[in-house]
Structure formats: structure tokens, C-alpha cells
C-alpha angles and dihedrals in degrees: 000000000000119000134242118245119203152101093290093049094045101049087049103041097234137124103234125024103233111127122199105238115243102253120178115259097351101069097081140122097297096046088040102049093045091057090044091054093045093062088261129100118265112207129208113220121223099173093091079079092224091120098171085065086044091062097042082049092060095042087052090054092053084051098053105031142031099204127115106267121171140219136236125206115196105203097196091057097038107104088160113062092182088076086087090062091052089049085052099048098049095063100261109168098189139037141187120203117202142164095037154038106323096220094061090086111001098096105049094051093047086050083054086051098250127144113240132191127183128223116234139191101185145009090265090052089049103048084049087057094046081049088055097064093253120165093218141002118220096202111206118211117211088250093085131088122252137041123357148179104254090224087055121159118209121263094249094057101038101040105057082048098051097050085050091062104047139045097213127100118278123215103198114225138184113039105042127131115133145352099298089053091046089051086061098050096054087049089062100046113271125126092203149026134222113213111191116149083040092063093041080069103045129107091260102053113107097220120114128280087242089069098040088052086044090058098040093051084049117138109196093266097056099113131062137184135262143190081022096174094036144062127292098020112207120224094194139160111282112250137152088267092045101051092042085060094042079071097051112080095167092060119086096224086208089084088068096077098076084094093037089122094054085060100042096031105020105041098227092136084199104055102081132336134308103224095213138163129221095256099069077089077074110052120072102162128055101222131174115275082248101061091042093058088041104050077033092060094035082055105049084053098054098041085053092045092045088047084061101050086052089053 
């Protein structure tokens, strides 16, 4: 497959700029490695907040790949700055900064040599992190699972804006799950897409088989939101507990993650929340990372070179 060349794919390192998204507690060692290997960027989450298995987890991608993977560092769920030493110190040549002020970090991994991107929710949010001096911006429509900033703009209003505003790299997030949406996102503006809820359902991912077949048997109104008039808000898979939540205005949905492990890891739907995007309406096959970059990439191709032949 032929690579990508552009300013994402040269400032990672990587053949196609296609960035696994930083899920709690999912984007470790085995879902990394397997994008990385595949010509994409695997990330490693912090935002499960168990940050002595974060830094084994790291340890262990440096053991079984040489290509280039990345680290997120969540700042809202961050109780140990030193984890950004350690990030230093292992050799991790790119960063994204999330929940949080992006100068908070931002200088002293740039100092290190390290590439940093900031995620953003809105325009405001995207012009503070130019301001703080960050390489790239991965800008996360409200379409995609997982925490959310309770005002979000869809992906399709607030891409296209942001890239009009700034002269940096974008990374599109939140709707992405295949060439077609890739194409899109190109067409906007951005050089590079983050897939999260696609890899959640990929061979690789550690979750349980419950969740996978959850996603996979997904119509397009499968999600819901939650925490609606708080911060973060939750886009999430519909469920009885879920639903139940979405009425109650009054319940920070956050305290349902104490039993966040008998749901991943477990497969009882009902025990916490299914942090899920849209376009699990989309996906009705779990595939290896491997197939879903390549028939990713095939497809980008096909959709530019059909929009051609329609000029």
C-alpha cells in the first residue's frame, strides 16, 4: 500500500496517519503495538489514571516494536507529573495533552524534543494551545465516545473552522471509521485521523467480547449522552443503565466508573458505561488492526480518485 506523505506522517514517523485513539484502560501494549505495526500511531492512555501499569506498558512497547508509538497524557486524570519524566526518559518521541491547560506541559516536552499536539474541543480551545507553543492540534468532534466537552460542536462544523484558523497539522477526531470518512476529513483540512471506538472493536483490543458484539450489532442511534450540563460530558453505548442516567440530570455519571474493569474486562454491559462513538452504527465486523488500516488506506484512495472523476 502506498504511504501517505505529509506533515502528520512526517512528524511521526509513520506511513499512514491514522492515530489509535487513547482509551482508559484499551490503549495498551497489545492495541498499540498492533497499530504501530500496521503504519499507523499507537497511543498509550493515561486517563485510566494507574499510572505504575502505564509505565510497564510503555516499557513493554519499546520491547515488541520499533515503530514510532505515542503517548497521551490526560491531565485531568494525572495525579503523578513525573510521568512526563518518565515519558521523556523512555525515548517517546510524541505526546498528546488532554483534559487540561495545554501549557502545562507543553514546554518542557518540547524542550525534551518531543512532538506535542494538543486535543481540542473548540476553536477557543485551539487558538490557547497555538498560543502555547503546540506542534499539532487533534480536534475532537462531539460525535465521538468518551469524554466531551458538554457545549461540543460536531466534527463537520468545527473541523473545517478550526483548520481555517490555524496553520498547524490536524489530527480529525470523533467520526472516523474508515476511508470515506478519512477522505472527508482531508477535504476539511485535516492531515490525519484518530479511530477510537473502531479499534475498541478490533481483534486486538482487550475488551470483552460483550462490548465488541454490542458495537458491532450497533444501529445509528445506539449512544447517548451523558453529564449533559457538566463537565466531562460522556457519549457512551446506550444501555438500561445508561438510559436510566441520561434522566437523571442531578447524577454525575463519572461515579459510575468504579466498576469500570467488570464491563471491559468482564462483559456485564450494565455494570458501568460503554464509552462508545456514533459510528459503531458503522462497524459490523470485528477485524485485525491490520485489515482495518489497510481497507482504511484502499479506501481513501478510491473515494479521492472517485471525487475526480465527478469534477
Amino acid at each position: 500500500m502506498k504511504p501517505i506523505k505529509n506533515r502528520i506522517t512526517d512528524m511521526l514517523g509513520i506511513d499512514f496517519p491514522i492515530v489509535q485513539a487513547p482509551m482508559g484502560w484499551i490503549a495498551r501494549s497489545k492495541l498499540a503495538s498492533a497499530v504501530s505495526e500496521a503504519g499507523g500511531l499507537g497511543i498509550i492512555e493515561t486517563s485510566s489514571g494507574e499510572l505504575e501499569a502505564i509505565r510497564d506498558e510503555i516499557k513493554i512497547m519499546n520491547q515488541i516494536t520499533k515503530k514510532p508509538f505515542g503517548v497521551n497524557i490526560a491531565q485531568a486524570f494525572v495525579r503523578d507529573p513525573d510521568i512526563v519524566n518518565f515519558v521523556i526518559d523512555q525515548g517517546v518521541k510524541f505526546v498528546t495533552t488532554s483534559a487540561g491547560d495545554p501549557n502545562r506541559y507543553c514546554s518542557e516536552l518540547k524542550s525534551a524534543g518531543l512532538t506535542v499536539f494538543h486535543v481540542v474541543p473548540s476553536l477557543a480551545a485551539a487558538l490557547k494551545a497555538i498560543e502555547a507553543g503546540v506542534d499539532g492540534l487533534v480536534v475532537e468532534g462531539f460525535e465521538g465516545g468518551g469524554f466531551k466537552s458538554p457545549k461540543g460542536v460536531a466534527t463537520m462544523v468545527l473541523l473545517p473552522l478550526v483548520c481555517s484558523k490555524v496553520d498547524v497539522p490536524v489530527i480529525a477526531a470523533g467520526g472516523f471509521v474508515d476511508g470515506r470518512t478519512m477522505a472527508s476529513a482531508f477535504a476539511m483540512g485535516a492531515e490525519g485521523v484518530q479511530m477510537g471506538t473502531r479499534m475498541v472493536s478490533s481483534l486486538e483490543s482487550p475488551v470483552h467480547e460483550n462490548w465488541k458484539n454490542a458495537i458491532i450489532s450497533a444501529d445509528d442511534q445506539a449512544t447517548l449522552l451523558l453529564n449533559r450540563f457538566s463537565s466531562p460530558a460522556l457519549r457512551a453505548l446506550r444501555t438500561k443503565k445508561t438510559e436510566k442516567l441520561e434522566r437523571q440530570d442531578d447524577v454525575n455519571a463519572m461515579q459510575e466508573f468504579g466498576s469500570a474493569l467488570d464491563l471491559y474486562f468482564g462483559g456485564d454491559m450494565e455494570a458501568s458505561i460503554a464509552l462508545t462513538g456514533q459510528v459503531a452504527g458503522r462497524i459490523d465486523e470485528v477485524k485485525p488492526v491490520k485489515e482495518i488500516i489497510a481497507e482504511t488506506i484502499e479506501e481513501f484512495y478510491l473515494a479521492i480518485k472517485n471525487l475526480g472523476q465527478h469534477l
